[in-house]
C-alpha positions as CSV (number, residue, x, y, z in Angstrom):
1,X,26.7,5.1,-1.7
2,X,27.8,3.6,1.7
3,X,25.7,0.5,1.6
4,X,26.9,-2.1,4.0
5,X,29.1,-4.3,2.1
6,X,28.1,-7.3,3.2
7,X,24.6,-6.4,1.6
8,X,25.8,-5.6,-1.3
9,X,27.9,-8.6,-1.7
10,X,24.6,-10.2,-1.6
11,X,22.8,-8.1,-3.9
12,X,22.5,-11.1,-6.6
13,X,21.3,-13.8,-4.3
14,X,18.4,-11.1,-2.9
15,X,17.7,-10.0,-6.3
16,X,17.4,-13.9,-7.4
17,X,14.5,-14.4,-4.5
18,X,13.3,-11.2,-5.7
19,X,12.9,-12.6,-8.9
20,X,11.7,-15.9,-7.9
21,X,8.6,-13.9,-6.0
22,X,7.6,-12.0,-9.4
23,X,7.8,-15.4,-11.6
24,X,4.9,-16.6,-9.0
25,X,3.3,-14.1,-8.0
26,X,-0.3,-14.3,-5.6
27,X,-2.8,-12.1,-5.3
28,X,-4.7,-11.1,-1.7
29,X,-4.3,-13.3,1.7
30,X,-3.9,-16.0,-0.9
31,X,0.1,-15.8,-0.7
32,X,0.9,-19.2,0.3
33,X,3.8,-19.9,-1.7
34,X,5.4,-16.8,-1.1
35,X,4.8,-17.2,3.1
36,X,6.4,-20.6,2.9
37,X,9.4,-19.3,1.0
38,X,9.7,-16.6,3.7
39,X,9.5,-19.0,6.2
40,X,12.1,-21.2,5.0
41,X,14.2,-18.7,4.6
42,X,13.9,-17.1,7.9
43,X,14.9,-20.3,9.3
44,X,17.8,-20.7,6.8
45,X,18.6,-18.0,8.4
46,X,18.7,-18.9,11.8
47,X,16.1,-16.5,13.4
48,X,15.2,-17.7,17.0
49,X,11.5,-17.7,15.9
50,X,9.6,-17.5,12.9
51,X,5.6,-18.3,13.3
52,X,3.4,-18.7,9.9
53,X,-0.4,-18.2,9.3
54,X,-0.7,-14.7,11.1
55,X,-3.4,-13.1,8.6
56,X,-4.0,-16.5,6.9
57,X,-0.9,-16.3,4.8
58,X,1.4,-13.6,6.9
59,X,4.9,-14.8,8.4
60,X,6.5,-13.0,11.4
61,X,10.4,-13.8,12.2
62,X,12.2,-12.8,15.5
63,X,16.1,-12.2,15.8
64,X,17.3,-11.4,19.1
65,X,20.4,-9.1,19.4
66,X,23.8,-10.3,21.2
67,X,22.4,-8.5,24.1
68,X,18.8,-7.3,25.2
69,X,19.8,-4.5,28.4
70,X,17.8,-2.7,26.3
71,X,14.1,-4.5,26.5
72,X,13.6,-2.3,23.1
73,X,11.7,-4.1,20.4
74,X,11.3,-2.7,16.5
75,X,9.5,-3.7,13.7
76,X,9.8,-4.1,10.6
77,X,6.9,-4.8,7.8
78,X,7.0,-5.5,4.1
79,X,4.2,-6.8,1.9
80,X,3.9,-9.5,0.0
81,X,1.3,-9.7,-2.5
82,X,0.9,-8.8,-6.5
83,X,-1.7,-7.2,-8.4
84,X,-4.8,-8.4,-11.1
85,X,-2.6,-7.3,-13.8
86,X,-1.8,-9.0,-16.8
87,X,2.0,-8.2,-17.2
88,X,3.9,-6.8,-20.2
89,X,7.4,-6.3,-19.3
90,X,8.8,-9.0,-21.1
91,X,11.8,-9.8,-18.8
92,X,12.9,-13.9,-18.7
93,X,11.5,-14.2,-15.1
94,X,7.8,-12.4,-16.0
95,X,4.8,-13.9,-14.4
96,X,3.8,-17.2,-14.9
97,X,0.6,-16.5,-13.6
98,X,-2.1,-15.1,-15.7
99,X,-3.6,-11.9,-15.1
100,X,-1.2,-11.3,-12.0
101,X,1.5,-9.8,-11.6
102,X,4.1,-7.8,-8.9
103,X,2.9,-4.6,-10.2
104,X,3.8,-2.8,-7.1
105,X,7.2,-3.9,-6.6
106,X,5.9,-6.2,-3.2
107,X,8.5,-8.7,-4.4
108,X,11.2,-6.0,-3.8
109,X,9.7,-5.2,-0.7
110,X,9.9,-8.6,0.6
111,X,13.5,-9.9,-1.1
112,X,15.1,-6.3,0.5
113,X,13.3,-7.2,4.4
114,X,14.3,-10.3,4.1
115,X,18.0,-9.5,2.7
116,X,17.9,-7.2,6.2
117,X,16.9,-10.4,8.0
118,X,19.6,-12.7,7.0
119,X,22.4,-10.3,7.7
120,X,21.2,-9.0,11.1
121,X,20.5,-13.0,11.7
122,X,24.5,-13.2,10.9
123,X,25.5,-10.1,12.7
124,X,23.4,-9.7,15.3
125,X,25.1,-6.8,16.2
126,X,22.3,-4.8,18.4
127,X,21.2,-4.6,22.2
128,X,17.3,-5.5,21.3
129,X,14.9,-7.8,19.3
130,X,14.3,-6.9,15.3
131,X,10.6,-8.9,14.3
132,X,10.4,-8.9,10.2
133,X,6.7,-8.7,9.5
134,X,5.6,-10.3,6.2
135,X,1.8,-9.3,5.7
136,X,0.0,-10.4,3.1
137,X,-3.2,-8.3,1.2
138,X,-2.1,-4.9,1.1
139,X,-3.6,-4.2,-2.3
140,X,-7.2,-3.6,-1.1
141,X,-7.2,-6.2,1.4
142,X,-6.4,-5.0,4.5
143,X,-4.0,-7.6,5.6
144,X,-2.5,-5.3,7.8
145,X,-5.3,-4.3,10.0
146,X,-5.9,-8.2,9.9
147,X,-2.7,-8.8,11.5
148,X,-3.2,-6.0,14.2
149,X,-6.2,-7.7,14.9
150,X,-4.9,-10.8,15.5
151,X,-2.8,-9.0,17.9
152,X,0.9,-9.3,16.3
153,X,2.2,-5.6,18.3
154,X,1.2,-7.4,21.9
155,X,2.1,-10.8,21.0
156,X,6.1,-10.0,19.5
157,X,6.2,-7.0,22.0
158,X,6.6,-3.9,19.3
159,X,7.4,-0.9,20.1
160,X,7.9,0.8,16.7
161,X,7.3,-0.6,13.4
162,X,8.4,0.6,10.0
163,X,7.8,0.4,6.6
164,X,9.4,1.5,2.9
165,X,7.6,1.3,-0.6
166,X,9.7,1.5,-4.0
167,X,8.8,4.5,-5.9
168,X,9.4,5.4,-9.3
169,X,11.1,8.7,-10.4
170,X,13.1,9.2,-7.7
171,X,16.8,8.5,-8.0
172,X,17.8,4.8,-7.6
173,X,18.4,4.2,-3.7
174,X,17.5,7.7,-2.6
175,X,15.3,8.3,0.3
176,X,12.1,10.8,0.7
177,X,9.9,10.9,3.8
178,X,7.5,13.5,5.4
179,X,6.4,13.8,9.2
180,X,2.2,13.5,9.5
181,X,0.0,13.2,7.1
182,X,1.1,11.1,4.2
183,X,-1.0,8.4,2.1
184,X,-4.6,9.0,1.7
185,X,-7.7,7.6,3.4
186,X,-9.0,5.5,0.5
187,X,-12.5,5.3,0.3
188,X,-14.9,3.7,-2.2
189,X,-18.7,3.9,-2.8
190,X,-21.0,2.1,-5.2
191,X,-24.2,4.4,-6.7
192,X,-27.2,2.8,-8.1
193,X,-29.3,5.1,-10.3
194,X,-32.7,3.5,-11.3
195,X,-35.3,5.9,-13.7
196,X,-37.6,4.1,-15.9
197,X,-36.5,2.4,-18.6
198,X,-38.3,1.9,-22.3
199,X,-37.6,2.5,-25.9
200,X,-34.8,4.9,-27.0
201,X,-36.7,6.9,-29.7
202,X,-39.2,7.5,-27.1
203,X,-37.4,9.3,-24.3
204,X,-40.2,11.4,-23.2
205,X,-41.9,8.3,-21.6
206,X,-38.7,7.6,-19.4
207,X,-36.6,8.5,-16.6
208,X,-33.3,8.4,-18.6
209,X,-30.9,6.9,-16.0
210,X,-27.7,7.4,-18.1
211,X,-28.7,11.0,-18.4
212,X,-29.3,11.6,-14.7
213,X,-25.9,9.5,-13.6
214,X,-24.0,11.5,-16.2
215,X,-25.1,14.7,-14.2
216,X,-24.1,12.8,-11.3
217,X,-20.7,12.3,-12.3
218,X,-20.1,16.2,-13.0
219,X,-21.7,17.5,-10.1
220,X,-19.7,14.8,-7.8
221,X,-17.0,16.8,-8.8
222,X,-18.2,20.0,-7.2
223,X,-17.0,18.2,-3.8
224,X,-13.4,19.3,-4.9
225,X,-14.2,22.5,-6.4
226,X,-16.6,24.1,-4.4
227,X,-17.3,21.9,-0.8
228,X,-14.1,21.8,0.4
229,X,-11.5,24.1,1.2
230,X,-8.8,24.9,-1.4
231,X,-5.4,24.2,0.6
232,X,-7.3,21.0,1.7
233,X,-6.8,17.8,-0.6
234,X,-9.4,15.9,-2.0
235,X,-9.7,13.2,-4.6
236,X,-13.2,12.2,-5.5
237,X,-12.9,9.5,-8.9
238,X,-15.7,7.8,-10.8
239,X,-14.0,5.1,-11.9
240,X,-17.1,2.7,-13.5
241,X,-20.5,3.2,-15.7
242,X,-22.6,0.7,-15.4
243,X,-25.6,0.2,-17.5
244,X,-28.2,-2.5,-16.9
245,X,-28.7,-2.3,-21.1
246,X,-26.0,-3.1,-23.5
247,X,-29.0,-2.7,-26.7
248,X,-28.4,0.6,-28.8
249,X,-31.9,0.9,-28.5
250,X,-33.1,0.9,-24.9
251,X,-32.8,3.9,-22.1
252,X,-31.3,1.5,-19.1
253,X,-33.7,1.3,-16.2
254,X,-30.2,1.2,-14.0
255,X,-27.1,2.4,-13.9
256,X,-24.1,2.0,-11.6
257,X,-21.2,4.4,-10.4
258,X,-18.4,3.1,-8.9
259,X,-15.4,5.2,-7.0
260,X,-13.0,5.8,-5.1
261,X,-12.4,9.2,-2.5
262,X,-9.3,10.2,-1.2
263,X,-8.3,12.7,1.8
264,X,-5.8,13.7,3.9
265,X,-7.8,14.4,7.9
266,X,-11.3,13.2,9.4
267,X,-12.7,16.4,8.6
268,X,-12.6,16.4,4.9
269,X,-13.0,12.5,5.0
270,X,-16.6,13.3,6.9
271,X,-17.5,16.1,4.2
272,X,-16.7,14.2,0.9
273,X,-18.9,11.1,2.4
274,X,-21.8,13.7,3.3
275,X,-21.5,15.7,0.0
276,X,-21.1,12.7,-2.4
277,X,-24.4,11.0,-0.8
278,X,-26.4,14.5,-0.6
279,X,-25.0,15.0,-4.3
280,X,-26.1,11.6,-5.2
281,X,-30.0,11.8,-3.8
282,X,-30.2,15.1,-4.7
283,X,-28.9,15.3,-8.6
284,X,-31.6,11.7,-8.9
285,X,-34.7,13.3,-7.3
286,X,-34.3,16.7,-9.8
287,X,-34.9,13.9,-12.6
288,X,-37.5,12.0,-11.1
289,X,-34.7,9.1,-10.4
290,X,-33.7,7.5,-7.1
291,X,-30.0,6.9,-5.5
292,X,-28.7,4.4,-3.4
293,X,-25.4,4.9,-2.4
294,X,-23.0,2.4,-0.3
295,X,-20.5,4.4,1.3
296,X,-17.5,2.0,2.5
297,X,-14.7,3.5,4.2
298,X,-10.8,2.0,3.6
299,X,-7.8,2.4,4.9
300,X,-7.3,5.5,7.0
301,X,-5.0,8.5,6.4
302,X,-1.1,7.1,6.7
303,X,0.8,9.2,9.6
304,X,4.1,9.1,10.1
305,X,5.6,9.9,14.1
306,X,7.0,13.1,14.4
307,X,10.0,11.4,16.3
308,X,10.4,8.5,14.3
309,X,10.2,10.3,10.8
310,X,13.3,12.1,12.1
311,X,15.0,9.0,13.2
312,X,13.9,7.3,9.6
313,X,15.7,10.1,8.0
314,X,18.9,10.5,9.8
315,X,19.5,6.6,8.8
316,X,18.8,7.3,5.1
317,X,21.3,9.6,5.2
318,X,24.0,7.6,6.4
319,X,22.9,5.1,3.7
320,X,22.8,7.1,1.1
321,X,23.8,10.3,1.9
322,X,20.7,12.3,1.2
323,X,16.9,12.2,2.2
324,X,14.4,14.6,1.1
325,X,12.4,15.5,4.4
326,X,9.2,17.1,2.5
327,X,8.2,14.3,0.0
328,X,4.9,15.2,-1.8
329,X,1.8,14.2,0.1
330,X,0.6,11.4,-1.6
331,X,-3.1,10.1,-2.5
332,X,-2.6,6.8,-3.3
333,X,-3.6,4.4,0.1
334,X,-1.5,2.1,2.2
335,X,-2.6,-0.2,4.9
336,X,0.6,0.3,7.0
337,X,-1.5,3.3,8.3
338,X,-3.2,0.6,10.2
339,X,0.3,-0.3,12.1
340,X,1.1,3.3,12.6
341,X,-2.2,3.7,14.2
342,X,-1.2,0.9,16.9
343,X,2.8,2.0,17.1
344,X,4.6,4.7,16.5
345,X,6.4,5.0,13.8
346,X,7.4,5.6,10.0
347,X,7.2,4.9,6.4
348,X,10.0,5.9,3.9
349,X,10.3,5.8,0.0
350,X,13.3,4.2,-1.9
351,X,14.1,5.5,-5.6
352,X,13.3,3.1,-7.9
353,X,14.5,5.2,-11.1
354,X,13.2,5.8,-13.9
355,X,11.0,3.0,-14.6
356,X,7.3,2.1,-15.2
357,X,4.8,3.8,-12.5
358,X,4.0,1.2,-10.3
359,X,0.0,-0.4,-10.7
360,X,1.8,-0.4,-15.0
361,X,1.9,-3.6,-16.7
362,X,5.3,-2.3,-17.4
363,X,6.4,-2.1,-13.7
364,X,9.6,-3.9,-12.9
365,X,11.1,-3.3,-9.4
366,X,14.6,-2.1,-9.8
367,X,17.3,-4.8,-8.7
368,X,19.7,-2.0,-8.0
369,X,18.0,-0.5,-5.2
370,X,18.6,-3.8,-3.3
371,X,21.5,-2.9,-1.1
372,X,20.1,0.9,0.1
373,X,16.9,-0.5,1.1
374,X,18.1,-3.5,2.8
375,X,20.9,-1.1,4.3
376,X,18.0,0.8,5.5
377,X,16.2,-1.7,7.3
378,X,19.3,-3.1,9.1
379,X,20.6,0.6,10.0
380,X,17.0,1.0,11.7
381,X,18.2,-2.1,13.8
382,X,21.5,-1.3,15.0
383,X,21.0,2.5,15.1
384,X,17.5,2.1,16.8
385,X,19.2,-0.2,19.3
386,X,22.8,0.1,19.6
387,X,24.9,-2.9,21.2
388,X,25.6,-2.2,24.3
């Protein structure tokens, strides 16, 4: 695999920070040991600028090229934060904190970015400025519209920004991207059925909530099946059944649904919403029940630049040599979508082999995948802008 050497000559020290990250690992904006050790280490490195508490907990380093004829400015983004997991992998360095863990392989993420830091602090061999962007809060929080917010694109000056993921069952430090369309808007919603509650041998004198929101939870399903076109995707998941009774004897006066819906365009997105609350009413007033449903909308769908994808691609390949160019769409979420909805630009995969899924207590980030992805992020600096 034509890695750059000097990356792989550092493979252990990455993989030792990488380490350090998943023996403390910090769930949410709440990363504040894991920003400081970026920080320090960005100025180790010698960047010309490295600013903390973007997003709360988010760190941003700037290395300037040997020359900047160019004006170009790139981005680059990994996250940072760990998962309400309680960890079973058993390695020497597991989690010392309870009930968290790097389930995702965000302490790969950030030990590759910033293995692609120190060497293109060293080499500086590109006509431009590279920005590392640490963001904290992907899983569920948002961190990266937060940082958008707070205006990181205007204030640094990006142009392009983009991101990688880990991703088991692929090959270890081969590539896969797709053009468009390519993580899932991630939506959730909360339903509160309320009947009548009373005795459980006398079911004729209630409004059996766990009866109605059972139907619910079949006929929710009829989004998929029967509301939305077949060569369309859809995910619609009840994930939770909630009943205000825990007694073997009582019909619950409540119960509560909780979910998650996933598409790939607005359209779809605007159906499931409209179906799932119309399903919701509707299924609770043929009972003699009532529905309230809360209806929060996540991250958007994830699109990759037509341009940039291409550009993405042709700098796998000379990493590793291959890149599949029609990865599988994918319905998990990703907040990087909120970055590719200021910039232009693209998010790759890097084999992690065959390993644990990630969001497993099993999950360990793969240590040999070091040198392609950090290869990766520093080809995207000197191919993106070549020294003049």
């Amino acid at each position: 695999m034509p890695v750059k050497n000097r990356l792989a000559e550092m493979q252990d020290e990455i993989a030792a920070w990488r380490r350090d990250f998943h023996e403390h690992p910090e769930l949410m904006f709440d990363t504040r040991r894991t920003g400081a050790r970026v920080a320090e280490l960005l100025r180790a490195f010698g960047c010309d600028e490295v600013v903390e508490g973007i997003a709360l907990t988010g760190v941003v380093g700037v290395i300037r090229g040997k020359t900047d004829s160019s004006g170009k400015v790139i981005g680059l983004r990994a996250d940072m934060d760990a998962l309400p997991i309680l960890e079973a992998t058993g390695v020497e360095y597991a989690s010392k904190t309870p009930g968290a863990m790097h389930a995702c392989g965000h302490d790969g993420h950030t030990a590759m970015l910033l293995g692609a830091a120190k060497y293109l602090a060293e080499t500086r061999n590109f006509d431009g400025t590279a920005v590392v962007i640490f963001q904290p809060a992907e899983e569920g929080g948002g961190g990266g519209k937060v940082m958008c917010d707070e205006g990181i694109m205007e204030r640094f000056g990006i142009q392009e920004v983009y991101g990688m993921h880990n991703w088991p069952g692929r090959p270890v430090g081969s590539f896969a991207i797709r053009p468009g369309p390519f993580f899932a808007a991630a939506d959730q919603f909360e339903i509160e059925v309320e009947g009548k509650g009373g005795h459980a041998a006398k079911p004729h004198e209630t409004v059996d909530s766990t009866v109605v929101a059972s139907h619910m939870v079949i006929a929710l399903q009829t989004i998929a099946s029967r509301n939305v076109d077949p060569v369309e995707q859809v995910v619609v998941s009840v994930t939770s059944f909630e009943t205000s009774s825990k007694a073997h004897n009582v019909i619950p006066q409540k119960v509560k649904l909780r979910g998650t819906v996933r598409t790939l365009n607005a359209a779809v997105r605007d159906l499931a919403e409209k179906r799932l609350t119309e399903i919701a009413e509707g299924t609770a007033a043929i009972f003699g029940a009532v529905a309230r449903v809360d209806y929060q909308r996540g991250y958007p769908v994830m699109i990759n630049s037509e341009a940039q994808t291409g550009f993405a691609a042709e700098v796998a390949r000379a990493v590793s040599g291959d890149c599949d160019e029609n990865a599988p769409l994918i319905m998990g979420g990703e907040d990087f979508a909120y970055m590719l909805e200021e910039r232009p630009g693209a998010y790759i995969l890097v084999g992690n082999g065959d390993t644990a899924p990630v969001h497993h207590p099993q999950y360990n980030f793969n240590d040999e995948a070091i040198p392609a992805g950090c290869s990766w992020w520093a080809e995207i600096i000197e191919r993106g802008m070549p020294a003049a």
